[in-house]
N, C-alpha and C positions, 0 to 999 in steps of 0.2 A: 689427792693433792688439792692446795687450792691455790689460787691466783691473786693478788692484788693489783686490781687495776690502778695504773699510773697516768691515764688519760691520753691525749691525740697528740701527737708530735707533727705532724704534715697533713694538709692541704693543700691540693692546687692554686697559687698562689694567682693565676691566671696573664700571667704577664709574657709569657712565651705561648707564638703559636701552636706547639706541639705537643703544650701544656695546661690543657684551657679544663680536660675533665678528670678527674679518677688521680687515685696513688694509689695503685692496686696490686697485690702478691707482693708485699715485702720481703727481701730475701737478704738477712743480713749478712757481715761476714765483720770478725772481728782482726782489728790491723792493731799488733800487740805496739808495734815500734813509733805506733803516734799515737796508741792507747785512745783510739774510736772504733766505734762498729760501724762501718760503713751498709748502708742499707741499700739495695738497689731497689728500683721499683718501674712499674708497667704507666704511663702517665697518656692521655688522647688530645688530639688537636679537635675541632670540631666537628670534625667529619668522623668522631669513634674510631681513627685510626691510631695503634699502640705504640707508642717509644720505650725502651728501656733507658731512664737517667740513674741518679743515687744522689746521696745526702750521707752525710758525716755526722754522728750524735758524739757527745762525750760517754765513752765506755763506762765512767763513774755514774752520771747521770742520765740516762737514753731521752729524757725530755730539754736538754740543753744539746740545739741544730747547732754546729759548729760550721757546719760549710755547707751547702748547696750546688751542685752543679751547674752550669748553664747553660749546659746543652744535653742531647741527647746522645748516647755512647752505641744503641743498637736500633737502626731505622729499618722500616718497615722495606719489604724484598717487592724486587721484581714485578709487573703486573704478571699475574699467572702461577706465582709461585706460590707454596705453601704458606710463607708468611708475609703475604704481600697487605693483609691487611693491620696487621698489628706483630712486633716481639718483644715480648714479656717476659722478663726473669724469672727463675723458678728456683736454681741451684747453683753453687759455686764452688768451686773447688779447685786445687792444686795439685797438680800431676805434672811429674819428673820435673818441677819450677817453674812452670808457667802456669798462671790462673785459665781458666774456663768455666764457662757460663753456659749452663744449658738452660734453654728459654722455652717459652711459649710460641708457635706461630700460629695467627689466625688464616683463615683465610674466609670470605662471605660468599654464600651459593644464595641459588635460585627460589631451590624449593624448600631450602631448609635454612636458617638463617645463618651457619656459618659450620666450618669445619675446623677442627684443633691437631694440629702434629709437632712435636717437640724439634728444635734446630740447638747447636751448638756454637759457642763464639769463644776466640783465645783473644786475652790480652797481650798486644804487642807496642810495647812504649806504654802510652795513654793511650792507644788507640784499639778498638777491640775491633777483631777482625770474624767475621761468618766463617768456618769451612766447609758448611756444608750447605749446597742449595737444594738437596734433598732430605726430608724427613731422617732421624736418626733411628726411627725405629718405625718402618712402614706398617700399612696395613697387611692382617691376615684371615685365615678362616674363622676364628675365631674375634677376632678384633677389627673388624671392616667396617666401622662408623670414624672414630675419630681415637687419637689417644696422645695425654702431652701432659701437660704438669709435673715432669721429672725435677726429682728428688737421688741426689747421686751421693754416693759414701762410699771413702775407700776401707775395706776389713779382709784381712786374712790374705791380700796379696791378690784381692778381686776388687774390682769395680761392681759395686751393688745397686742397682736401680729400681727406685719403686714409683709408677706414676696412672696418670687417670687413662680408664680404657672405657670410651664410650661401644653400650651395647644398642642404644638403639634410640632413635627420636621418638618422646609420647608426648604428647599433649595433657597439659593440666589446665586449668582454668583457661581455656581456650588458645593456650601459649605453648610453641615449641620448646622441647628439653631435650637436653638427654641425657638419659639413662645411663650412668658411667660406676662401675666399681675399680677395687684398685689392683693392679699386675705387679709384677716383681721381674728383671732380666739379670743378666749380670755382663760384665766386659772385661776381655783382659787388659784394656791398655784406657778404658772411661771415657773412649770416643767412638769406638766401633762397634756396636750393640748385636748387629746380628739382626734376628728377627724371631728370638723365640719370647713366648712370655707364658707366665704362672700367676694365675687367678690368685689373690691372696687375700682379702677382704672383699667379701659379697653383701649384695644388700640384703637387709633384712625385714623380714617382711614386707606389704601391698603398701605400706605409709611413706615407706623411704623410696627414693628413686635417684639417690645421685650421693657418691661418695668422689671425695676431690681434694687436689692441692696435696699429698701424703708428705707429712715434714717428721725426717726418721734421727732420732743420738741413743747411742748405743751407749748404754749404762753400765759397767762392768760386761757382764755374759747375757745382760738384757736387752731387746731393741725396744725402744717407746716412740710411737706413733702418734703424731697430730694430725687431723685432716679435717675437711669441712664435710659435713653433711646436710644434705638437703630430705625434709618431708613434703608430704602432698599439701598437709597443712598448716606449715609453717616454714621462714625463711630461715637461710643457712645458719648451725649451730656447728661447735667443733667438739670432734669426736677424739677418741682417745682408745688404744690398741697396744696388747704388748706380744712379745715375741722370743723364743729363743733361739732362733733357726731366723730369726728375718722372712721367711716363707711361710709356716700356719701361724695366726697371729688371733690372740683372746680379745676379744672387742669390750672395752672397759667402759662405755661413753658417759657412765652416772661420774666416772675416776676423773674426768676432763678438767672439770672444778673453774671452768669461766663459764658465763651464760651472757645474754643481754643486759645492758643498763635498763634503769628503768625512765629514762629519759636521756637525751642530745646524741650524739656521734654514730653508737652502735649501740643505741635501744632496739633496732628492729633484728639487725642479725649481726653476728659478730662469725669470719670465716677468712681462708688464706692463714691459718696459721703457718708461724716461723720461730724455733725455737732454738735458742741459743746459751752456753753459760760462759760468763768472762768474770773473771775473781771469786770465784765460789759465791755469786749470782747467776741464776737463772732468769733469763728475759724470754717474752714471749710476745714478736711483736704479731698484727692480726688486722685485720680489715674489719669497718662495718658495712655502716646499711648503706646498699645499693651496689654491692659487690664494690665497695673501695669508693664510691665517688665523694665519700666526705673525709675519705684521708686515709691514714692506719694511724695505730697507735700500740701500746706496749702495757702488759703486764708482768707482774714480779712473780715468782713462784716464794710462798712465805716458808 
């Protein structure tokens, strides 16, 4: 496949406090009956604390902003809670008529610079409400670092979840990481996850050290994978994976068919993909350099 890049749609515009750094994990969602993709997204005040807002593109053209929000719709939790330092969009979805939002929560430690568990939020009015002030999918033996970047799809009368499971914190160029490949759950009802999970994409070989963000549409009988990956020696690139079962999945990353600019927005890494089709167009929006702090932007599938 290949991509035509369409350039940068958003930048932190810096005129709200809560708004000052980053538009990072774009998560769109197409609204047929005003014919826009509404993109939501992960945005910092200056203290690296995360909001969830969104912005309105025209579904014909994703580079004409039609609305902007001017607030933030999911604020950061409780001191002590999972996501007391940042919540971040990841996924959206519609179950039995009402939307929900499965996010990102941060939280920053001591010894390590920060922990990751995924929270969920329902839309009620305009207003989006948390339901859960617990992690939706805890830690276990196998998964007892961190794990969050849920990607949720409903097929076959299941709720299918695929998202980042941190295996452990290493140090690269004298900096903390970690170590995260990607799991797969499932739910009957896309809000009560349980606690089981299935290894489904591992890393490959001593070069790589972090697979992330997995953004999954199901093609006729095929599943096709977006996700970012990170190497030891170079910054995040998107990776690309297919599936018939959604559970063992063929890693295709040459098939990806975007890379870096060679210059402005997302010369250094381009990652956070989010893939969408609305009019027999395919859009593919995506974060660059500095994990989002210069904005996201979009490309065409040609």
């Amino acid at each position: 496949m290949k991509w035509t890049k369409k350039g940068l749609i958003y930048t932190p515009e810096k005129k709200k406090w809560w708004s000052q750094h980053y538009a990072m994990v774009p998560t769109p969602e197409y609204i047929q009956e005003e014919n826009v993709i509404r993109i939501y997204f992960g945005t910092t005040d200056n203290d690296i604390y995360g909001r969830t807002t969104y912005l309105d593109v025209n579904a014909d053209n994703p580079s004409e902003v039609l609305y902007l929000h001017d607030d933030y719709i999911l604020d950061i939790g409780q001191a002590g809670m999972f996501d007391d330092s940042g919540a971040i969009p990841c996924s959206v979805i519609n179950i039995n008529g009402n939307k929900y939002l499965h996010y990102i929560g941060f939280q920053r430690c001591a010894k390590v610079p920060y922990m990751l568990f995924s929270g969920i939020a329902v839309q009620k009015s305009d207003k989006w409400e948390k339901i859960s002030k617990a992690p939706i999918i805890d830690r276990n033996n196998t998964a007892f670092i961190s794990n969050s970047s849920p990607f949720v799809l409903q097929d076959d009368g299941i709720y299918k979840m695929w998202f980042w499971v941190g295996k452990a914190w290493v140090e690269i160029n004298k900096k903390l990481y970690i170590r995260a490949e990607i799991s797969y759950a499932e739910s009957a009802d896309g809000v009560h996850w349980g606690n089981y999970h299935h290894n489904c994409i591992t890393l490959n070989g001593d070069n790589e050290f972090s697979l992330g963000r997995p953004y999954i549409v199901k093609d006729g009988a095929m599943y096709k994978m977006w996700y970012s990956l990170r190497h030891v020696d170079k910054l995040y690139r998107i990776g690309y994976a297919e599936s018939a079962d959604g559970i063992t999945w063929q890693r295709k990353d040459d098939e990806a068919g975007i890379d870096v600019s060679e210059k402005g927005w997302d010369s250094e890494m381009v990652c956070y993909p989010a893939v969408i089709t609305v009019k027999n167009k395919t859009y593919m929006f995506y974060n660059g350099n500095n994990n989002g702090e210069t904005g996201f932007g979009y490309a065409e599938l040609n």
